[in-house]
LUMLO-609239 format. One record per atom (N, C-alpha, C): x, y negated, z negated. Coordinates in steps of 0.1 Angstrom, whole numbers, plus 5000, padded with zeros to 4 digits. Example, Ala and Ser with C-alpha at 12.3 -4.5 7.8 and 13.67 -1.06 7.14 Angstrom:
LUMLO-609239
513250574922/512350454922/513250334922/512850224929/513750114929/512950004921/
***
This chain:
LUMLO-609239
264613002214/265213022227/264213022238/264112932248/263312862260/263812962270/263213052277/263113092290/262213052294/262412982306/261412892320/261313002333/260912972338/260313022354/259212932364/259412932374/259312892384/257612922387/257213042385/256113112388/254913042373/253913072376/252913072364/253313142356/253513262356/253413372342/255113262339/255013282324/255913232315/256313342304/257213352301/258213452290/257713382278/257213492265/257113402253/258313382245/258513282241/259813192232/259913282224/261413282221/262013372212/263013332204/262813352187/262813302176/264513382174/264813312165/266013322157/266013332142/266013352135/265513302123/267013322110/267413262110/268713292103/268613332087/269513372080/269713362060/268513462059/268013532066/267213642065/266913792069/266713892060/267513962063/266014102075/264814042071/263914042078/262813982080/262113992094/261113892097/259713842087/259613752080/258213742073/257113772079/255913822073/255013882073/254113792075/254513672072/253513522076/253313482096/254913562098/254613532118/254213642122/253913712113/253113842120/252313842129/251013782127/249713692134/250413642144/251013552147/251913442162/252513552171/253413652165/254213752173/252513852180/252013882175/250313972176/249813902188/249513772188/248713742201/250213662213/251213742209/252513742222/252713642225/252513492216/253013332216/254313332214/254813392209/256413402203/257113552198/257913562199/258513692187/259613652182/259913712173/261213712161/262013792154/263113752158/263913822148/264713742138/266113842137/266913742123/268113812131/269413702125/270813702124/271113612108/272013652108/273113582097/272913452098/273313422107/274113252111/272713182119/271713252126/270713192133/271213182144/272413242150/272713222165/272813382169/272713322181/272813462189/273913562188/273613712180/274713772185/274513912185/275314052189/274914162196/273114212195/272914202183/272014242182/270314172186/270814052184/270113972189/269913952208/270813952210/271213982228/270114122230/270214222224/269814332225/267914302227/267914232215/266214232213/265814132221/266314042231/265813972238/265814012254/266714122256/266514192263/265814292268/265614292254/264314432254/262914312257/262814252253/261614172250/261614092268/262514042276/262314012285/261914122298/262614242292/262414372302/261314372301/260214382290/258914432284/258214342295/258314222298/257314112302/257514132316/259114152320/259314182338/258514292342/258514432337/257814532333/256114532336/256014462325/254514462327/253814362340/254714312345/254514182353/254114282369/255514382371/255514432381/254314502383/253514582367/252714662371/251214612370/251514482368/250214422371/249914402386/251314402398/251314302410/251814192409/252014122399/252513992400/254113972404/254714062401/256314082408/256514212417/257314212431/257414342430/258014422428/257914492431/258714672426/259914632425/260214592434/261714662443/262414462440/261814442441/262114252440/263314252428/264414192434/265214152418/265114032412/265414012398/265013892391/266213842388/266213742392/267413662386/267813572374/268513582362/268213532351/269813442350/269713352346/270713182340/270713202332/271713222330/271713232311/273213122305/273513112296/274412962293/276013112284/276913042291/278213062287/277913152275/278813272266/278313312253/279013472255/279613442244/280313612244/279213722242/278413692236/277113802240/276613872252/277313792263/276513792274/277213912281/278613982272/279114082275/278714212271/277614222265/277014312256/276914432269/277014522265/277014662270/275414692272/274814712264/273714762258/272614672265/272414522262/271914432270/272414432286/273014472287/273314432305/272514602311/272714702305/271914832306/270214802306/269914712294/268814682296/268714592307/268814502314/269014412321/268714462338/269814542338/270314672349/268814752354/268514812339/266914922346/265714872349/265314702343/264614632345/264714582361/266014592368/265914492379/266314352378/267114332366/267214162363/268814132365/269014052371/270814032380/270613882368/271513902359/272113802352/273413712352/273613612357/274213522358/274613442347/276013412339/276313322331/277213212330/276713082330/277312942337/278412962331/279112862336/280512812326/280212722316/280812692305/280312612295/280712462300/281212412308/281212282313/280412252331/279512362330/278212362336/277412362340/277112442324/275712432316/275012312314/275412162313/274212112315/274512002329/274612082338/274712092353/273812112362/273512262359/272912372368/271812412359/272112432349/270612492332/269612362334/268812452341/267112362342/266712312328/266812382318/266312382305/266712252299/268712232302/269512132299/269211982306/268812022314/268611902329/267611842328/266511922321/265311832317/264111912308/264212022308/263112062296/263312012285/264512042279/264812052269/265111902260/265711782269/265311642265/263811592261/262611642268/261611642269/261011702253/261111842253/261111922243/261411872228/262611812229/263511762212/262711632212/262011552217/261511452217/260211462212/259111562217/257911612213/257811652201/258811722199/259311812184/259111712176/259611642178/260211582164/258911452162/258211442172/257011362167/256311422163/255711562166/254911652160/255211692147/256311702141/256711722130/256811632120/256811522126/256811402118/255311432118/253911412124/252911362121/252511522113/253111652112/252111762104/252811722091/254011702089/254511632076/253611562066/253111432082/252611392072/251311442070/250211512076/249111552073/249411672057/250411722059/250611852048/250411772038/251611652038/251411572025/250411552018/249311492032/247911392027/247311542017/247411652024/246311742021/247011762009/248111772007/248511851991/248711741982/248411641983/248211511979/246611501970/245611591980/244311531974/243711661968/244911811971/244511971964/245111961949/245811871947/246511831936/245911701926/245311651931/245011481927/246211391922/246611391930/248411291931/248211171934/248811061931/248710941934/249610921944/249810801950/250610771964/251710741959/253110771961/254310771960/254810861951/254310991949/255111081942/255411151950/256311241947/257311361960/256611441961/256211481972/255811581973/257111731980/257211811973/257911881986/257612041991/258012082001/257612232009/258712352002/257912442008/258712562001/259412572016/260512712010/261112722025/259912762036/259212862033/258412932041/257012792046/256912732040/256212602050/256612522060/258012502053/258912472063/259312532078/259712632076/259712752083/258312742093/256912742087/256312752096/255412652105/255912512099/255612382107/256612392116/257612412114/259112402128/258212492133/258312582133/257612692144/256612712151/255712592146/254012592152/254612472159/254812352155/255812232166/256412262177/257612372176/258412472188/257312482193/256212572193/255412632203/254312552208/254112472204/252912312209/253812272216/255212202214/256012112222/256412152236/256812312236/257112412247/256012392254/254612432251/253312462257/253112292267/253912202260/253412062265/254112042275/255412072276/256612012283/256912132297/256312262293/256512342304/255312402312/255012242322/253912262330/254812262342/253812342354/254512392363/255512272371/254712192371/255312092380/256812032373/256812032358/258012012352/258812102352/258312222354/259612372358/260212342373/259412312381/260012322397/260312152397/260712072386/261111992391/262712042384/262812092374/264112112366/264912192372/263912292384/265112372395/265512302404/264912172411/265312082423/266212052417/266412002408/267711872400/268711932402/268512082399/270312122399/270512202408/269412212420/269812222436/270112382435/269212472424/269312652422/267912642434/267112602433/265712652439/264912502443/265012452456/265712522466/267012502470/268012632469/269912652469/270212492476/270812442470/271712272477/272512262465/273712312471/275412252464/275512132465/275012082471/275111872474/274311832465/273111842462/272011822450/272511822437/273411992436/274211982425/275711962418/276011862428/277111812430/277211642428/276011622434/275611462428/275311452417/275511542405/275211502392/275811362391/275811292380/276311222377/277411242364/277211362360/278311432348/279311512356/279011492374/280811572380/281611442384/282711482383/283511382382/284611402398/284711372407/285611432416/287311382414/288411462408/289311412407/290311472419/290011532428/291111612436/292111532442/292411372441/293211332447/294211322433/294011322426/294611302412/294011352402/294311502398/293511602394/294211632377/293111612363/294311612355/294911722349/294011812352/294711992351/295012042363/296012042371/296412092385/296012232385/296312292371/296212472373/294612452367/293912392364/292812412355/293212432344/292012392336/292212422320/292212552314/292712612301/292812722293/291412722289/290512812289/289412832278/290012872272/289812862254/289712922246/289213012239/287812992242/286813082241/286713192245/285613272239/285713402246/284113422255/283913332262/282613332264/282613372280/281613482284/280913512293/280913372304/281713362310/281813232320/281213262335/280213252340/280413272361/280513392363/279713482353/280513602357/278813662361/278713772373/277613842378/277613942365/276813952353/277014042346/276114172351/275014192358/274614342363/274514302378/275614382385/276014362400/274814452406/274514482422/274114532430/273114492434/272014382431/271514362437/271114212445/272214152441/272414042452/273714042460/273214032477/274914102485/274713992493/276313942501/276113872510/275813712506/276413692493/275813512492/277113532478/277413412481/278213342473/277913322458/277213312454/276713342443/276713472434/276913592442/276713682438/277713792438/278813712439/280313782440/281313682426/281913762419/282813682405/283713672417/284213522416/285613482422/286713422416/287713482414/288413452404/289413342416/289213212410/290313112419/291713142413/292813132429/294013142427/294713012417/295513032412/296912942405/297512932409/298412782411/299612762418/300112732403/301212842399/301612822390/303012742389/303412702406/304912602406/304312492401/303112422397/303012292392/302212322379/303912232372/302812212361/303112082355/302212072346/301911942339/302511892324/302211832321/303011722303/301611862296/300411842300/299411872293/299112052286/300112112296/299812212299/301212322298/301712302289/303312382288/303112572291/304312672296/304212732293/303012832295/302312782305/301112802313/301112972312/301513002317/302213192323/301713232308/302413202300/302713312289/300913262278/300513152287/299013122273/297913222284/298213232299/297213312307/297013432298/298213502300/298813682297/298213642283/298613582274/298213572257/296513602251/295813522265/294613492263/294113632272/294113672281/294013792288/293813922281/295213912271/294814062262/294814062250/293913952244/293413922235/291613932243/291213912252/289413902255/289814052260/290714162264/290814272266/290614362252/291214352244/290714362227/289914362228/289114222224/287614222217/286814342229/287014292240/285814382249/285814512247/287414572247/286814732239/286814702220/286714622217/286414662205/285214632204/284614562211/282414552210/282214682218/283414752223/282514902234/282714962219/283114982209/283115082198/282215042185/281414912189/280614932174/279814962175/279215022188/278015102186/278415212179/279215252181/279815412175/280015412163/279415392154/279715352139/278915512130/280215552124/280015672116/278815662108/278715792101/277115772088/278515732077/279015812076/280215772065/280915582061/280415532072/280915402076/280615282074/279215362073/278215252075/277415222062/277215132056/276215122043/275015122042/274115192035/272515162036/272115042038/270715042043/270114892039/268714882045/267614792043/266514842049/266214792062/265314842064/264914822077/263414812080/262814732090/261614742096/261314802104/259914872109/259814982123/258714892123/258314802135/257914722138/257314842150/256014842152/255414892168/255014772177/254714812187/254214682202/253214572195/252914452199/252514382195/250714392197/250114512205/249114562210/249114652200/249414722190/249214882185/248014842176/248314782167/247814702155/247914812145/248814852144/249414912134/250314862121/250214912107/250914872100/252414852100/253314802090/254514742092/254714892081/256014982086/256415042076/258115012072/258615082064/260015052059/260415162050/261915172060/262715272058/264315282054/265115372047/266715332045/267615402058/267715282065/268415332074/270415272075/270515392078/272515362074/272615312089/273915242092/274315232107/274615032106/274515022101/274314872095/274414792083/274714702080/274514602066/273514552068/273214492056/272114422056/271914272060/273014262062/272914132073/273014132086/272814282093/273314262109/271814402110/270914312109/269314422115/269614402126/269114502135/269314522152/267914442154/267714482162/266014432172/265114552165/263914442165/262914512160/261114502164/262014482184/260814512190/261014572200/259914642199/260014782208/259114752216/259014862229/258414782242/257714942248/257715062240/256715162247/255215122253/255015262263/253915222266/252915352270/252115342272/251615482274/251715542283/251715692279/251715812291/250715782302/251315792320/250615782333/249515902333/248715882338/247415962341/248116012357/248916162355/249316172367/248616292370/247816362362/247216472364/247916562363/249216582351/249916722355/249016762339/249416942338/249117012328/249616962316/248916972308/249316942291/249117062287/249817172276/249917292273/249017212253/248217312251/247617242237/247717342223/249117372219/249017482211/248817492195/248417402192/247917372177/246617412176/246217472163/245117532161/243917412164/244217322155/243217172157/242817112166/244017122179/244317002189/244416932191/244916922180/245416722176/246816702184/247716832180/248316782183/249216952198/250216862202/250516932215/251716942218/252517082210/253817132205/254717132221/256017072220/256717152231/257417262229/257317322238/258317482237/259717462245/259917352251/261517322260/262517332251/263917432253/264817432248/265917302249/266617282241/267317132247/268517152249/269217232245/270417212250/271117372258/272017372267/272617422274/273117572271/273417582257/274217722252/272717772250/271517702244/270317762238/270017842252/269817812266/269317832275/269917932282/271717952279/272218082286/271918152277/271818082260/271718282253/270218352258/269218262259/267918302262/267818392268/268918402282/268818452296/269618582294/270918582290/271418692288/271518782273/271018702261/270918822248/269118842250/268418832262/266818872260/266918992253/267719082262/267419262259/268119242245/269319202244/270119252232/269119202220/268719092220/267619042208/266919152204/266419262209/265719312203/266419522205/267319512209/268119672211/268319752201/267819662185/267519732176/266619832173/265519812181/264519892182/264420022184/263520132185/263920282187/263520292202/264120322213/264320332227/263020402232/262820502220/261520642224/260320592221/260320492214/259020402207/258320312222/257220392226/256320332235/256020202227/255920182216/255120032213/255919952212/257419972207/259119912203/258819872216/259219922230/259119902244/257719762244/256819772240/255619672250/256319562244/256519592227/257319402219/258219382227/259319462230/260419422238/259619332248/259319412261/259119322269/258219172269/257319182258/256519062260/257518962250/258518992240/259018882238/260418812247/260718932251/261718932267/260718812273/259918832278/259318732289/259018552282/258618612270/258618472261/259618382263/261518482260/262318392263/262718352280/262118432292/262318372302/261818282302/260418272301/259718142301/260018032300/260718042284/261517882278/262917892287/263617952291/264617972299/263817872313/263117892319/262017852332/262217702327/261417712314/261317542312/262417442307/263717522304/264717432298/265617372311/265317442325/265517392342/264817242340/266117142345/265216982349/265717002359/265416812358/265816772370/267316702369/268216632373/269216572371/269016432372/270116372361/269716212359/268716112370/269616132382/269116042394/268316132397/267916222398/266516272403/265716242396/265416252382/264916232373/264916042374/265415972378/265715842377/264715772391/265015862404/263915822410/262415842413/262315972407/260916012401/260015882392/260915822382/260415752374/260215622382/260615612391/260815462392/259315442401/258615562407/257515572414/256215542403/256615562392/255915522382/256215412372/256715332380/257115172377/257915252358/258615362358/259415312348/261315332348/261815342339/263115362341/263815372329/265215442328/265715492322/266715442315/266815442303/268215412296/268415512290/270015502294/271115612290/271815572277/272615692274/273115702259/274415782263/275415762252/276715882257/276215992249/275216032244/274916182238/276016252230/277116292230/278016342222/277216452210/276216542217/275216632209/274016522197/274116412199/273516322191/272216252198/272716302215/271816242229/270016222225/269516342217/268116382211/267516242202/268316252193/268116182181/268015992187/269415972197/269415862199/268115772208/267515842215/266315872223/265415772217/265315892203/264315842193/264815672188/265815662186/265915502178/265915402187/266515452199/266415322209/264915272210/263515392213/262615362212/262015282199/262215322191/261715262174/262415172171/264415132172/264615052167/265114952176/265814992188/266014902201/267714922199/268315032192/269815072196/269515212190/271115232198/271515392195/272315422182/272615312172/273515322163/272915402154/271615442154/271015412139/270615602139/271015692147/270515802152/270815922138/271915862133/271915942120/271015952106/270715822109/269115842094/267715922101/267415882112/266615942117/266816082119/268016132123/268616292119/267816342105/268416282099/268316352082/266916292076/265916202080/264516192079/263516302085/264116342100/263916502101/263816622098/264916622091/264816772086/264716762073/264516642066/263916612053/262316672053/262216612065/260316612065/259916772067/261216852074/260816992080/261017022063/261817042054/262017102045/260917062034/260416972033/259716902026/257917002024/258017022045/256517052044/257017162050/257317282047/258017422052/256617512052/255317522050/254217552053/253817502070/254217392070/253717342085/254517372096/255617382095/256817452103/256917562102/256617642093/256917742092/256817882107/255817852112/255417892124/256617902138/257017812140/258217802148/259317902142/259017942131/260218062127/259918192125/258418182129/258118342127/258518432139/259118462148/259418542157/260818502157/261718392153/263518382153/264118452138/265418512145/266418542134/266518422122/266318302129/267618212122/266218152110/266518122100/265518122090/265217962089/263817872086/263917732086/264817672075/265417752069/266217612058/267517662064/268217782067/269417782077/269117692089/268017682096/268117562113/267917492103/267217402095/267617282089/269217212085/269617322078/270717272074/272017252087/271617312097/272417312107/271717192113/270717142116/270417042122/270916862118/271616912104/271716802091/272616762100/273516852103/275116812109/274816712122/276016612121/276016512137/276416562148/276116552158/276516622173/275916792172/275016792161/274616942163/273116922174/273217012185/272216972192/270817032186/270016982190/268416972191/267517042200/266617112191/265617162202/264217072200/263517172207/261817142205/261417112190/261817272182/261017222170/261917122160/262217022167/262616892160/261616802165/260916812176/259616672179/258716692171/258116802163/256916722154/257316682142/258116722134/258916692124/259716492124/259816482139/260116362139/259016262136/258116292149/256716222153/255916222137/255716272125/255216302117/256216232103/257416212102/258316122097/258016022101/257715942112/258015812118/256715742124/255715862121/253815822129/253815782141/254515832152/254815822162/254115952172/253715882184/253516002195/254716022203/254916142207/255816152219/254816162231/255416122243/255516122256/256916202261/256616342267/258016412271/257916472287/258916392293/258816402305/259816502314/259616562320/260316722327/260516702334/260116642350/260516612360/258916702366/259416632380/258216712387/256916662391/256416572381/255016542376/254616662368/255416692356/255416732342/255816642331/254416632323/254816602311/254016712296/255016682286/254516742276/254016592264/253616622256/253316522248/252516602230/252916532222/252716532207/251816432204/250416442200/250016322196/249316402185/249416292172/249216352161/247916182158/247416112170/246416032164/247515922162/248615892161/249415752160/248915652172/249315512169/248915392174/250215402183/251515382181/252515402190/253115532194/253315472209/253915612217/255515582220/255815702220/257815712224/257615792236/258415762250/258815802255/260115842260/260415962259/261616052266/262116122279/262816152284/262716252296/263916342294/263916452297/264716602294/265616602309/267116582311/268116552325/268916672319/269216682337/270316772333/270516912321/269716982319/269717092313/270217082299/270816932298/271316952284/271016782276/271016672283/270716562279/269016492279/269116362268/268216352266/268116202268/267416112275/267115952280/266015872273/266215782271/264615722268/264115622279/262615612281/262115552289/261315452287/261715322296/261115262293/260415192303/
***
């Protein structure tokens, strides 16, 4: 998949890789120095999941672009993208949204109209290809021809994975050849996007003008369910034609031999693309019960240089892996306090409570928590009060800020927020979006948690020495879904997963866990009871 631009900096090509159920360990190296990345689908075409990881992967590059200087802050990006029921994705257009990127998707009769890619990269491109491939062909041959001592005309042939990685070294020579600047800013003149001329792109030679004798009067039925003309993340283009969905009127007193019965195929097809669209809003929501095991890759940044690990994660089959590139980045040097309460100092525990009921009982059972005590006991009295003040404290710190407060704080620090519907699950999901690039998967990571707390009950143990509630009772309560989350769930995660946290309070507060990992996760604490990840 060819994303072009106008500017020097260039987006790296992004792989599809079908009949596989994860990325080989051979493009490891190519994805590392950020020439390409990859994933997999079933079929090798685009679909939710795939939308998702290319999203993430273009955010990552807009992202880094801004905080180099090369784009600015506030500047919106405008993205072409080709007809495709993907392009309705929830999840992707969120990503799309906090990046700053206003996505546009053609109609499928013109796409190769207005698609720079279609208009002229891409003829250019299949032409290079296929000579390059023809001549490594034949060099593979000569060489395994003379590693073998073979005579001339026997067969030689490739395994899949050679195969696999000549197409892929061709793709990325052919692209590098054909998308020099002057051939990008000629592929935006042609179809009259940059600089804007509807006459430029009206002289194609593939429009046809029929208005005096038109052969669909009402326009044609799509059949499809594809993302057509539509502004998929609104707000920030106002005032231009372009940037408004306009749905053209029907004169439905004319109709045609071609076209019967018009009325009742509109309504038919209407709440039928009404369907599917709430039914892609519900597959994120996919139960533990639902869902079948299968494995998975935790892939880190292409910078970490950290190893590949693998884990059984439920939320999925094994033919439908989500994205498996992640795009953290490290904690700002903003100069606020870091609190360091590990004996070692490796690592740097939070004390914030997370959710909402934790924070009123704090406040009003202080005194009753301890009214057991003997009233006359001068020393009963000092414990009271100093663990009274303990729980104000965490009471003090479980106060944020609210989403949009919290939303414009970040954005001063070139980052920004994706949200989650939380349903007590808000914690957990934080974590996967960061590691796996969706929220679906928030229930394995649950129960890898409190696996790891119960596993190493020496190491935790400490977070229980001053509470009623005992570590394998909060364990087994934590097992449950929608059961909320506190603090002593971050190192238990971070230590499952070899992950740092980054935890952000609002304010120019952050807390942070580093246990020495190559990748960092960032989070932020909204609203007194929810939890965001940042990217």
């Amino acid at each position: 998949m060819m994303t072009v631009s106008l500017g020097k900096e260039q987006p790296p090509l992004f792989f599809i890789i079908g009949s596989l159920t994860k990325v080989p360990s051979s493009l490891s190296e190519i994805q590392k120095h950020e020439e390409a990345y990859f994933t997999t689908s079933p079929s090798g075409n685009m679909d939710d999941f795939t939308i998702i990881a290319y999203a993430q992967l273009l955010a990552k590059w807009v992202i880094s672009l801004r905080k180099s200087g090369y784009y600015e802050i506030r500047k919106p990006i405008l993205l072409l993208l080709d007809g495709h029921q993907t392009r309705n994705n929830i999840t992707a257009q969120e990503i799309f949204q906090n990046a700053g990127i206003t996505c546009i998707a053609f109609l499928g009769g013109l796409t190769h109209v207005l698609q720079p890619n279609d208009r002229v990269i891409n003829r250019q491109w299949r032409k290079r290809f296929k000579a390059k491939l023809r001549n490594m062909k034949y060099i593979e041959k000569q060489n395994k021809m003379k590693q073998l001592n073979m005579q001339k005309g026997w067969k030689i042939s490739f395994t899949a994975d050679e195969k696999r990685m000549m197409m892929i070294l061709c793709s990325i020579d052919a692209y590098q050849e054909v998308t020099t600047l002057q051939n990008r800013k000629s592929s935006f003149e042609c179809t009259g996007l940059c600089h804007w001329s509807p006459e430029r792109a009206c002289a194609s030679e593939y429009i046809k003008d029929d208005k005096d004798k038109p052969i669909y009067p009402n326009g044609r039925i799509m059949k499809g369910h594809d993302a057509s003309f539509a502004l998929l993340v609104p707000g920030w283009i106002k005032n231009d034609e372009i940037g408004v969905k306009v749905k053209r009127k029907r004169d439905f007193t004319i109709q045609d031999d071609n076209q019967e019965d018009f009325q009742e195929k509109i309504n038919s097809f209407d709440q039928k693309k009404k369907f599917k669209q709430e039914k892609k809003r519900k597959r994120f929501r996919i139960s533990e019960s639902q869902s079948p095991k299968s494995s998975l890759l935790i892939r880190n940044t292409p910078n970490s240089g950290s190893n590949v690990k693998s884990t059984q994660c439920p939320g999925v089959t094994v033919k439908r892996i989500p994205s498996l590139i992640s795009f953290v980045t490290h904690l700002p040097n903003t100069g606020s306090d870091v609190r360091k309460t590990s004996k070692s100092g490796s690592t740097v525990k939070c004390t914030l409570i997370s959710d909402k009921a934790a924070k009123n009982e704090l406040l009003s059972n202080a005194d009753e928590a301890f009214s057991t005590k003997d009233p006359d006991s001068s020393k009963a009295k000092m414990a009271t009060n100093e663990k009274k003040k303990k729980y104000i404290e965490k009471a003090k710190n479980a106060t944020t800020l609210t989403l949009q407060e919290m939303r414009d704080e970040l954005e001063n620090l070139n980052r920004c927020i994706c949200n989650n519907d939380g349903d007590g699950n808000c914690y957990y999901m934080t974590f996967t979006h960061q590691i796996y690039g969706t929220n679906a998967l928030h229930a394995e990571l649950r129960q890898n948690a409190v696996r790891e707390q119960l596993q190493n009950k020496v190491r935790y143990s400490e977070d229980f020495a001053d509470e009623d509630e005992t570590l394998e009772n909060y364990a087994s309560r934590m097992a449950n879904l929608g059961e909320y989350a506190d603090a002593r769930m971050n190192l238990p995660i971070c230590v499952a997963y070899g992950i740092n946290l980054g935890f952000f309070l609002g304010n120019n507060k952050f807390e942070i866990i580093a246990i020495h990992a190559s990748t960092w996760v960032e989070i932020a604490y909204v609203d007194q009871i929810h939890y965001v990840s940042i990217i």
